[in-house]
C-alpha positions in Angstrom: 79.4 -7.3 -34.3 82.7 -5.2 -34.1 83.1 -1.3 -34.1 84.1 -1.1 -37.5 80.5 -1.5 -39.0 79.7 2.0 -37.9 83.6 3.9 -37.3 82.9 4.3 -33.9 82.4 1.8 -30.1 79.0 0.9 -30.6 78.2 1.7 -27.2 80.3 4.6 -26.8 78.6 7.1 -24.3 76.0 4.3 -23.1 75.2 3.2 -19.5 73.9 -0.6 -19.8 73.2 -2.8 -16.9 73.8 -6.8 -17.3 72.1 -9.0 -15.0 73.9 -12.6 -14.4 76.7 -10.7 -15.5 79.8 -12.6 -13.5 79.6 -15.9 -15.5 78.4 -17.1 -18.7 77.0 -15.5 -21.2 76.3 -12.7 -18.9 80.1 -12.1 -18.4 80.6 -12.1 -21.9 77.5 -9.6 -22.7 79.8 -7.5 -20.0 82.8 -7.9 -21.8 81.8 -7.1 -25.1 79.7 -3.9 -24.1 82.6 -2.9 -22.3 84.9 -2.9 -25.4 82.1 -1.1 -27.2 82.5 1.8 -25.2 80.2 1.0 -22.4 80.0 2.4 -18.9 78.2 -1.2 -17.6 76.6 -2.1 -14.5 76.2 -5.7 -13.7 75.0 -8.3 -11.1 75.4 -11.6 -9.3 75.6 -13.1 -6.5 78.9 -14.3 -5.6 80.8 -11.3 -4.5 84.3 -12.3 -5.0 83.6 -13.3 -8.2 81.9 -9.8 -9.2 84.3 -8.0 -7.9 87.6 -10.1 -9.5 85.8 -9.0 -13.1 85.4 -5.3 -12.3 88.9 -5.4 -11.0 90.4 -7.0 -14.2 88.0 -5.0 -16.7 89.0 -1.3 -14.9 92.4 -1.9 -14.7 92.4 -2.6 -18.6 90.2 1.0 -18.9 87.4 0.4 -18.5 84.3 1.9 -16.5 82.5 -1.4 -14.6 80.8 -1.7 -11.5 79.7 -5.1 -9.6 76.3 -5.1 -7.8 75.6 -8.1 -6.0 72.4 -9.0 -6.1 69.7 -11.8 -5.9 67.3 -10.8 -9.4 64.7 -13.1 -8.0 64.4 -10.9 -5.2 62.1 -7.6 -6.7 63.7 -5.3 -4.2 67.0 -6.4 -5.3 66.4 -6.4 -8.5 64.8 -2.9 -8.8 67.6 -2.1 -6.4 70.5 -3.2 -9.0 68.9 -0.3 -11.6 68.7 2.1 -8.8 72.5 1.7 -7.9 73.6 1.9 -11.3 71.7 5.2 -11.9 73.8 5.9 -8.4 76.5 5.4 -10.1 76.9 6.7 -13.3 73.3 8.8 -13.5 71.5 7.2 -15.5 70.5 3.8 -17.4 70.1 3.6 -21.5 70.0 -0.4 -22.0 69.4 -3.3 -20.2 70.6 -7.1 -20.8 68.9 -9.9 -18.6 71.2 -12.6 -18.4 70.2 -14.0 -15.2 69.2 -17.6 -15.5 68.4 -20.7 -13.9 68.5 -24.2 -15.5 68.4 -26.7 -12.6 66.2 -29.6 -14.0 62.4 -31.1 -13.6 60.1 -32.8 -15.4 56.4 -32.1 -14.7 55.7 -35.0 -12.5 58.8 -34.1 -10.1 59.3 -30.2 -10.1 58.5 -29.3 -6.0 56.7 -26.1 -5.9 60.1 -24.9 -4.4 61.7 -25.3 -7.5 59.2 -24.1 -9.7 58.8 -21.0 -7.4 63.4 -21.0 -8.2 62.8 -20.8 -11.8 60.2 -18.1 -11.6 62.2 -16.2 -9.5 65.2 -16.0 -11.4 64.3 -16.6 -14.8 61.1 -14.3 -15.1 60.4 -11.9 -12.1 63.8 -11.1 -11.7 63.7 -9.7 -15.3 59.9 -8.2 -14.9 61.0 -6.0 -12.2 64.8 -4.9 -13.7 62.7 -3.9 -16.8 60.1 -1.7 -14.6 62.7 -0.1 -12.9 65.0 0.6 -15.6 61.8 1.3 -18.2 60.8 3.9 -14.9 64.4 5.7 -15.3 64.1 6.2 -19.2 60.6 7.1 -19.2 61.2 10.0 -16.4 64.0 11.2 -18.5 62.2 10.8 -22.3 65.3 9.2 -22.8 65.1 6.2 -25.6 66.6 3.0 -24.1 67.2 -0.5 -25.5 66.7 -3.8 -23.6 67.9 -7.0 -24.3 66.2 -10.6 -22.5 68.1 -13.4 -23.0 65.4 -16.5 -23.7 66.3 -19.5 -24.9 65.0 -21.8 -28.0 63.5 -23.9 -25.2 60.7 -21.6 -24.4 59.0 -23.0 -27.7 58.8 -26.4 -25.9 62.1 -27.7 -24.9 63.1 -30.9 -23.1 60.5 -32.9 -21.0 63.4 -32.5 -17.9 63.0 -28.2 -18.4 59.1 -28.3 -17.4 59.6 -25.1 -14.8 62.4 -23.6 -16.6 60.4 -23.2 -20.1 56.9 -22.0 -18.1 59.4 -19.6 -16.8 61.1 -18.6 -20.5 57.8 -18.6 -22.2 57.0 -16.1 -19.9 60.0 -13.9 -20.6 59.1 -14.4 -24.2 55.4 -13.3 -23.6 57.1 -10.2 -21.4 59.4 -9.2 -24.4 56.9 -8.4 -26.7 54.1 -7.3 -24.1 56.7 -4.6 -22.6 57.8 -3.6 -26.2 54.6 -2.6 -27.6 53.5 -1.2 -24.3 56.3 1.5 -24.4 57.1 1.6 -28.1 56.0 5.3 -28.2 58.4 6.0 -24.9 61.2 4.8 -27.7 62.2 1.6 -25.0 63.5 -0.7 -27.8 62.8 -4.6 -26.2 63.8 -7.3 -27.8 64.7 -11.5 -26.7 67.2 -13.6 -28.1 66.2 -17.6 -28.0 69.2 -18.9 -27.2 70.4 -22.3 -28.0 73.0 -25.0 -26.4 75.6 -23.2 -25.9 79.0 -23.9 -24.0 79.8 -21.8 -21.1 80.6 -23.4 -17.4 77.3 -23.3 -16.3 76.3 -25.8 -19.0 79.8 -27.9 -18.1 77.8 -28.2 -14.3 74.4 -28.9 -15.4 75.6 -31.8 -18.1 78.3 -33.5 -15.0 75.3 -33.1 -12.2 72.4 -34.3 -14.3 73.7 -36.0 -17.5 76.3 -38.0 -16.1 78.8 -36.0 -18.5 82.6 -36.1 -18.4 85.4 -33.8 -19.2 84.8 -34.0 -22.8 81.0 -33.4 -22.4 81.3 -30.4 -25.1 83.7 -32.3 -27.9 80.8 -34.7 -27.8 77.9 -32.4 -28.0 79.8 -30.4 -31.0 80.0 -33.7 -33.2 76.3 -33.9 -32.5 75.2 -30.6 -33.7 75.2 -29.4 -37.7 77.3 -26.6 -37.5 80.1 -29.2 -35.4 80.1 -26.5 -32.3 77.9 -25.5 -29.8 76.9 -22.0 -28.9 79.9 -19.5 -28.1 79.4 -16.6 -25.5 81.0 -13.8 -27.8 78.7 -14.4 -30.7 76.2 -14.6 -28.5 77.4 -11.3 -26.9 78.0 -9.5 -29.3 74.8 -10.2 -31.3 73.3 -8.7 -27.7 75.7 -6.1 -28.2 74.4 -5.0 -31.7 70.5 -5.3 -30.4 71.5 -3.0 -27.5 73.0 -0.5 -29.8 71.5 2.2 -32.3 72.8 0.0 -35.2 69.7 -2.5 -35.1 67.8 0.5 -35.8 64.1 0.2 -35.2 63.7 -3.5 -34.5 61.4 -3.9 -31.1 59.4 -6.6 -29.7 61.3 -9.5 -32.1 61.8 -12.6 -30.0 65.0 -14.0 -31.9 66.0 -17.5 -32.6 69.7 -17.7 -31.9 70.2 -21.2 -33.0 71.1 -24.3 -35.3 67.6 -25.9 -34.1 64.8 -25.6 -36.5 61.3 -25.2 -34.8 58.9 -26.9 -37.0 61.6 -28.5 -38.9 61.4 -32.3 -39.1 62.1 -35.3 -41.6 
């Protein structure tokens, strides 16, 4: 959703944080609060990739700031809010991003792997929500948080076992944190996200779907609206959530997808 729709960035003056933000849709969530006027925070865990997107995004004006981090670590995770509030003195929104989607089936997730997807995909979120819920709370400052889902946590594929325990979780989280601190003005929303095409999903679909370079041409004839989902709709659909202009909406886990649950011929 661009500027125009209210005259001004529509997160001018904002400090958000973006976990997973250094690929992905994470990176784009960064770009795209950037443009809207965002001071942003974000993590990951390869360093030199971090530190290449701050680099590129301040020398075009803007105010980022890599923190590398491991979310599935609570320390570090707690620790990411703490640096940004280091940093630029506060937080105002949050965007988990963060995500895991190796593959496992019930009969061969290892307990190691199902311990991964935990990790990453719902205690890494649980604790950056405490902490950054902590900072607004101590400030009566409203603040807006964003979880990034995914459609899958309704059911998904029978090779996502520990990765949709893990997202219904999140899901669960969402609306459980939203209603807890509704009076503290912490807006908390999810977005169910959908296939979408980012290189994360170009990794999965070669290492466990014996895809080729043309993986995504394929998977956009198969789909209804003939293309996958894009990280800048995505991000800036996060970007609108995160801002003042989705007014009062909290604890609404969205479907961003062409899939219809319950749908069927």
């Amino acid at each position: 959703m661009n500027s125009y729709l209210s005259g001004a960035p529509l997160l001018e003056n904002s400090v958000v944080l973006v976990s997973g933000g250094t690929q992905g849709v994470g990176a784009g969530v960064v770009r795209a609060a950037a443009r809207e006027g965002a001071a942003v925070a974000f993590t990951g865990r390869r360093g030199d990739v971090g530190s290449a997107l701050q680099d590129e995004l301040n020398a075009a004006g803007h105010s980022t700031h890599f923190i590398e981090a491991d979310v599935s670590d609570p320390d570090s995770a707690r620790g990411s809010v703490e640096r940004t509030v280091d940093r630029f003195g506060r937080i105002d929104a949050l965007c988990n991003a963060a995500g895991l989607t190796t593959r496992g089936t019930l009969l061969d997730t290892t307990p190691e792997l199902f311990d991964h997807h935990i990790g990453v995909n719902l205690r890494g979120p649980f604790f950056t929500m405490q902490a950054a819920v902590q900072n607004m709370v101590s400030r009566s400052a409203a603040g807006t948080i964003v979880n990034v889902i995914s459609i899958a946590e309704h059911g998904g594929q029978s090779f996502l076992a520990p990765y949709v325990a893990a997202k219904a979780g999140l899901a669960g989280l969402t609306k459980n944190a939203a209603y807890a601190h509704r009076w503290d003005r912490s807006r908390i929303n999810g977005l169910n996200i959908g296939w979408t095409e980012t290189e994360g999903e170009t990794e999965i679909q070669k290492r466990f779907h014996g895809g080729d370079d043309d993986w995504a041409a394929k998977a956009n004839d198969s789909v209804p609206m003939g293309k996958l989902g894009q990280v800048d709709e995505i991000a800036d659909f996060v970007v609108l959530l995160l801002s003042s202009r989705s007014g009062v909406v909290t604890g609404s886990v969205i479907d961003w997808d062409q899939t219809i649950i319950g749908g069927q011929d």
